[in-house]
MARVEXTI-945478 format. One line per 2 residues: their letters; for each residue y, z negated, x negated of C-alpha. Coordinates in steps of 0.2 Angstrom, whole numbers, padded with zeros to 4 digits, always signed. Layout:
BEGIN
A = Y:Z:X ~ ... $
//
This chain:
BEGIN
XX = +0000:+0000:+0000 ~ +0017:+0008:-0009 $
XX = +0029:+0001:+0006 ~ +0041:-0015:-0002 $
XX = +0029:-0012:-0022 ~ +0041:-0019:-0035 $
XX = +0037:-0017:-0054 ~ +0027:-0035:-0061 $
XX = +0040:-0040:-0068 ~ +0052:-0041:-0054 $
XX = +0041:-0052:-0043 ~ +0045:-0070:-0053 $
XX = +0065:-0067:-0047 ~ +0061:-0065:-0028 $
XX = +0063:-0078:-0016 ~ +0043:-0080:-0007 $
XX = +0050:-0095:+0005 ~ +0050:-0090:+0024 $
XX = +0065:-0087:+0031 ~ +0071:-0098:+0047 $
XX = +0065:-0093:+0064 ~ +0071:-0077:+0074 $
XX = +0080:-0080:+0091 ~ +0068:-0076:+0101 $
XX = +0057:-0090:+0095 ~ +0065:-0103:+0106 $
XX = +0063:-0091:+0124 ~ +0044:-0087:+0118 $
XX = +0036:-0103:+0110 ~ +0045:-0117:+0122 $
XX = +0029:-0127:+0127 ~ +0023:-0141:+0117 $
XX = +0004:-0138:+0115 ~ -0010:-0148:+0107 $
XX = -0022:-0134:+0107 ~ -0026:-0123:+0093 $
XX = -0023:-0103:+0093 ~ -0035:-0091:+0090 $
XX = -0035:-0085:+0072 ~ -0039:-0068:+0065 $
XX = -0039:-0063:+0050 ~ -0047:-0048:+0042 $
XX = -0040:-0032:+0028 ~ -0035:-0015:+0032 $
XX = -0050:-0005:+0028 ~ -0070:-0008:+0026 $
XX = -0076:+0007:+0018 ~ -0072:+0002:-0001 $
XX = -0086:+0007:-0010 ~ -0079:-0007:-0025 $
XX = -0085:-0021:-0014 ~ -0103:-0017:-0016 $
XX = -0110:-0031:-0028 ~ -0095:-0041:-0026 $
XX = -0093:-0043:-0006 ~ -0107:-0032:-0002 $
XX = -0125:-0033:-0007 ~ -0130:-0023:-0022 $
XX = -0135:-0005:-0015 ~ -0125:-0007:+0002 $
XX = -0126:+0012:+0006 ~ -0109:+0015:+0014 $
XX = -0118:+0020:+0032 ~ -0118:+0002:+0032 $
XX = -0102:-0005:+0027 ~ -0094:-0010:+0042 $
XX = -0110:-0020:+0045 ~ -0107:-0029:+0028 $
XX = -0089:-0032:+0032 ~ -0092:-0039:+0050 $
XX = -0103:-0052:+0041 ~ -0086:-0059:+0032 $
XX = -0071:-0055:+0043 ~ -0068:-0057:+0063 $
XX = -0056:-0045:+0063 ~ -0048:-0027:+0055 $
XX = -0032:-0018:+0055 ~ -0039:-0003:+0058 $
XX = -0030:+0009:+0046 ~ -0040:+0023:+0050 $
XX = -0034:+0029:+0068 ~ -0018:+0031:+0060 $
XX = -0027:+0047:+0049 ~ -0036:+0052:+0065 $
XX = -0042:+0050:+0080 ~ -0058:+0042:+0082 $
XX = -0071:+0051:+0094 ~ -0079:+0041:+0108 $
XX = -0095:+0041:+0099 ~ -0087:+0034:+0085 $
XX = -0080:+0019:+0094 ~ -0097:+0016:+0102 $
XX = -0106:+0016:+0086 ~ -0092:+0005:+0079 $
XX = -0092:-0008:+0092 ~ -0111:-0012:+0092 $
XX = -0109:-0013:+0072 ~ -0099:-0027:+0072 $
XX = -0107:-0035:+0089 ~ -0122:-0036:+0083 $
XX = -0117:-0042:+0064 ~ -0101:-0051:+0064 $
XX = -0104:-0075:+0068 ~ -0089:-0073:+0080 $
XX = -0079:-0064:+0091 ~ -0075:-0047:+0081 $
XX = -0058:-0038:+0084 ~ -0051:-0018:+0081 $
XX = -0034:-0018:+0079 ~ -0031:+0000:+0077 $
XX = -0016:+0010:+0073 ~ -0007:+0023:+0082 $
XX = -0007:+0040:+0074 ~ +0005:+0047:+0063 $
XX = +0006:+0062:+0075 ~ +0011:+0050:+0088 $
XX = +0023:+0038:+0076 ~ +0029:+0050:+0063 $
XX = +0028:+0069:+0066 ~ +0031:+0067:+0083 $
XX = +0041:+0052:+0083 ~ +0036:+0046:+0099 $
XX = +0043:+0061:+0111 ~ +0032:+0072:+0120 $
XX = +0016:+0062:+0112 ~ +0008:+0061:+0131 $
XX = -0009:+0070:+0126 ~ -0011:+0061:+0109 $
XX = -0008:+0044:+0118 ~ -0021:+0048:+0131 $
XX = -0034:+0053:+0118 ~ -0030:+0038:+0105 $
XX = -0031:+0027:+0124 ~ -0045:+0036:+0128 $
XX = -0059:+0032:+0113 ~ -0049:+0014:+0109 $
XX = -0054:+0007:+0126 ~ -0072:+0008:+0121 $
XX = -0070:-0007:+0109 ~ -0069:-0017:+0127 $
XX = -0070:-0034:+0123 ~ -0070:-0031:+0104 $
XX = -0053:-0020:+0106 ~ -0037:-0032:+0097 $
XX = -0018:-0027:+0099 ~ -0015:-0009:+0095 $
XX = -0002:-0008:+0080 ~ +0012:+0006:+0081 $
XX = +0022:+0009:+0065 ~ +0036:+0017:+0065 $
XX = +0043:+0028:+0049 ~ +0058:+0021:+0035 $
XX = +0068:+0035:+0044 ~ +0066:+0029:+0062 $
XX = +0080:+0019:+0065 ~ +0091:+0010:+0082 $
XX = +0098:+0030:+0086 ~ +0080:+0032:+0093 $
XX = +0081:+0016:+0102 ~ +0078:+0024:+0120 $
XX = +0062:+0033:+0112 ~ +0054:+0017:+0109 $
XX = +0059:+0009:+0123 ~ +0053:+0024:+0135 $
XX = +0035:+0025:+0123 ~ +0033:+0006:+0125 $
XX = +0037:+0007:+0145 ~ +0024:+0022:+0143 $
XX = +0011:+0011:+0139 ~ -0003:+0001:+0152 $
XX = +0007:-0014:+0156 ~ -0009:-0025:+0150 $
XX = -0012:-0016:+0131 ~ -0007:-0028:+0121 $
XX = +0006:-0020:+0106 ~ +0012:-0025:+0091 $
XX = +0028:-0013:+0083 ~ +0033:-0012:+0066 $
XX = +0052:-0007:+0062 ~ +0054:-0002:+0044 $
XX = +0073:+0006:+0044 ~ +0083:-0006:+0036 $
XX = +0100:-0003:+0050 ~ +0088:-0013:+0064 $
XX = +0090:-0028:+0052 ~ +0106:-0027:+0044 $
XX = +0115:-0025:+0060 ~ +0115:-0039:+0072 $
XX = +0116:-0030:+0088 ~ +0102:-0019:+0084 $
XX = +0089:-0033:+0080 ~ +0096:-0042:+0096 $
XX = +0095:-0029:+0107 ~ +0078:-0022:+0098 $
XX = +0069:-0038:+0098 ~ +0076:-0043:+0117 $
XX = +0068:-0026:+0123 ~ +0050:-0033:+0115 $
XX = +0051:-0049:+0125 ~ +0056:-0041:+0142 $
XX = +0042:-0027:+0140 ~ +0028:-0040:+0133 $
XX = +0027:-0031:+0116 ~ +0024:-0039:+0100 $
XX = +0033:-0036:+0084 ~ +0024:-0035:+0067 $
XX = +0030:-0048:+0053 ~ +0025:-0040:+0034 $
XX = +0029:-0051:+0020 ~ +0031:-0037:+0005 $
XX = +0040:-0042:-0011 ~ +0053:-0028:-0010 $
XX = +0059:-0030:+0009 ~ +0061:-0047:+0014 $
XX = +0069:-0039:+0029 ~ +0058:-0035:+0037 $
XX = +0051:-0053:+0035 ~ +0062:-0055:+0051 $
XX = +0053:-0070:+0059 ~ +0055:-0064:+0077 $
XX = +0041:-0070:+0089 ~ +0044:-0059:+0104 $
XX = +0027:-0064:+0112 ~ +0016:-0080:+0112 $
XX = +0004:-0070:+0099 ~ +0009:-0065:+0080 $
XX = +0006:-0051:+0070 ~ +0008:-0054:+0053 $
XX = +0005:-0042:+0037 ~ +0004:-0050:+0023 $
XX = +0007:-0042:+0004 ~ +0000:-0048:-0012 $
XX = +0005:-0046:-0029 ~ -0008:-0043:-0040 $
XX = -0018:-0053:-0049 ~ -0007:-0059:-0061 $
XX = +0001:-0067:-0045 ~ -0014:-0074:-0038 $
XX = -0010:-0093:-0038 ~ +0008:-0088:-0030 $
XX = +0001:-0078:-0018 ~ -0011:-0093:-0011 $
XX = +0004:-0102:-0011 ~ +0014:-0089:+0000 $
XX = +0000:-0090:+0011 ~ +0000:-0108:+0013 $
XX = +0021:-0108:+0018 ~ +0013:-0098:+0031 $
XX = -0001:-0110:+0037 ~ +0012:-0123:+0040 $
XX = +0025:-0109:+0050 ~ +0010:-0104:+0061 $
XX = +0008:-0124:+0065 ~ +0024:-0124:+0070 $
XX = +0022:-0111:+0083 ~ +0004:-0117:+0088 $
XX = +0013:-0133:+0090 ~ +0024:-0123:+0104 $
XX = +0014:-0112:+0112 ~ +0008:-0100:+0101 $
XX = -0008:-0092:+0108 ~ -0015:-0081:+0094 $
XX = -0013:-0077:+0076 ~ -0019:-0059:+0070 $
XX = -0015:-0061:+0049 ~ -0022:-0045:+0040 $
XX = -0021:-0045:+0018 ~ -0015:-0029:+0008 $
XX = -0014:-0029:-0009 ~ -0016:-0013:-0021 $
XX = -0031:-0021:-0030 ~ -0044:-0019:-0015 $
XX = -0054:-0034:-0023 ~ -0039:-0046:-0025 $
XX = -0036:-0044:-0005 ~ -0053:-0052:-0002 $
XX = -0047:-0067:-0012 ~ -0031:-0066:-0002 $
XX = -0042:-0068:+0013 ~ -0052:-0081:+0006 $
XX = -0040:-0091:+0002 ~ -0032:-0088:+0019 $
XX = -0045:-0092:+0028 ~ -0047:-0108:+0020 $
XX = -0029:-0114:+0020 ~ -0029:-0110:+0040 $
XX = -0045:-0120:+0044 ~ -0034:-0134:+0036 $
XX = -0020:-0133:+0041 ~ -0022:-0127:+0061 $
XX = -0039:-0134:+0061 ~ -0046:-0115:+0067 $
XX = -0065:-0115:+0062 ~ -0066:-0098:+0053 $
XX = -0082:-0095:+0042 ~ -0078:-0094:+0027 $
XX = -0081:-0078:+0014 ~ -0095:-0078:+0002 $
XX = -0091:-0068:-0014 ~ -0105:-0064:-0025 $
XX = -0103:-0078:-0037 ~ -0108:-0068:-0055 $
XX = -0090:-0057:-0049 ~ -0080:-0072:-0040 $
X = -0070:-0073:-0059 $
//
């Protein structure tokens, strides 16, 4: 993942800590609660052919990777819909994978296509929504919140587009957007007006925490469920990374604390195998700290290093 990369030796002068709550926090999360929100946590991708014999069995055949991956995750960010379109077919076979493999419930979270987000850029994308709809509805009870990322260049001029592709939508998909243009945060009337439209339409609003944006780290909780993308820094960064990750156990307390329902948390990092220790360590720190019961990853321990 290129989006918010700074060189190595930029990363020890940016400021990890989380920035204070958005506005719509205090409209969304206004319940106190003693119960515990759903956790999900999961990667971007399964089919690494780099995590055989260190997440993987030895000789995993990749026919069989989702199956593997299902074993250690309950959930993915399902980078691959974005590329194309899964068939029907495909969906089905995926589905019963991680059914029949993973210890809990297993979530999709798939992404829209970039014919529907970036070519197109969300106008006259009817067909393309009905055929991504269409083969994403057969997950059923194993489909998560579908994840619409919007281009650098898509910024508050195309405002009504997104509003109009949002209001497009089933009423019950559950949706999570992520704004990448720099004006929707710089300018305060946009990111009111922006982040007000998500609450009245019941949309989410993705949170990534990348080291070259901390914009877009924008803390705005527009529904009682978050959807957070999280951005290592390598493995010279490991411990400071697991230390980012626990700011974020204690934030996502808070909000549990007043109503948060669900919390969807998927790792990226541009060394595959160092995301699986961000996820470890997530899953850990979670279970801790919000008291979620998550099985924990096993790594091959002759490669855990």
């Amino acid at each position: 993942m290129e989006f918010g990369k700074v060189a190595s030796k930029e990363v020890k002068s940016i400021n990890f800590l989380l920035p204070k709550d958005g506005l719509q926090n205090q409209k969304v999360l206004n319940e106190k609660s003693t119960g515990k929100a759903d956790v999900y946590v999961g990667c971007a991708k399964w089919g690494l052919p780099e995590w055989v014999g260190f997440l993987y069995p030895p000789k995993t055949k990749a026919a069989n990777f989702l199956i593997e991956y299902a074993k250690h995750f309950n959930s993915i960010e399902l980078n691959a819909a974005y590329y194309k379109i899964p068939t029907v077919e495909t969906v089905r076979k995926w589905q019963k994978q991680a059914a029949d493999n993973a210890k809990d419930g297993f979530l999709f979270c798939p992404k829209f296509p970039e014919t529907i987000s970036h070519y197109k850029r969300l106008k006259g994308v009817e067909r393309a929504t009905d055929e991504f709809l269409t083969s994403v509805f057969e997950f059923g009870a194993h489909l998560g919140p579908c994840f619409l990322q919007m281009s650098d260049s898509f910024g508050p001029n195309s405002f009504s587009a997104l509003e109009d592709f949002l209001k497009s939508l089933p009423k019950d998909l559950n949706v999570f957007t992520e704004l990448r243009n720099e004006e929707w945060f710089s300018e305060p009337s946009y990111r009111k007006d922006v982040f007000e439209m998500f609450t009245a339409l019941n949309k989410g609003a993705v949170i990534t925490d990348v080291a070259g944006r901390r914009d877009v780290l924008h803390m705005e909780v527009t529904v009682p469920e978050v959807f957070i993308r999280f951005i290592g820094n390598g493995v010279d960064f490991r411990e400071a990374d697991f230390a980012r990750i626990d700011l974020w156990a204690e934030r996502i307390k808070e909000w549990q604390d007043n109503g948060l329902k669900k919390t969807y948390f998927f790792l990226h990092q541009h060394d595959e195998r160092e995301s699986v220790r961000l996820a470890a360590h997530a899953i850990k720190s979670f279970n801790k700290t919000l008291g979620s019961q998550i099985p924990e990853i096993q790594i091959q321990p002759s490669l855990f290093i």
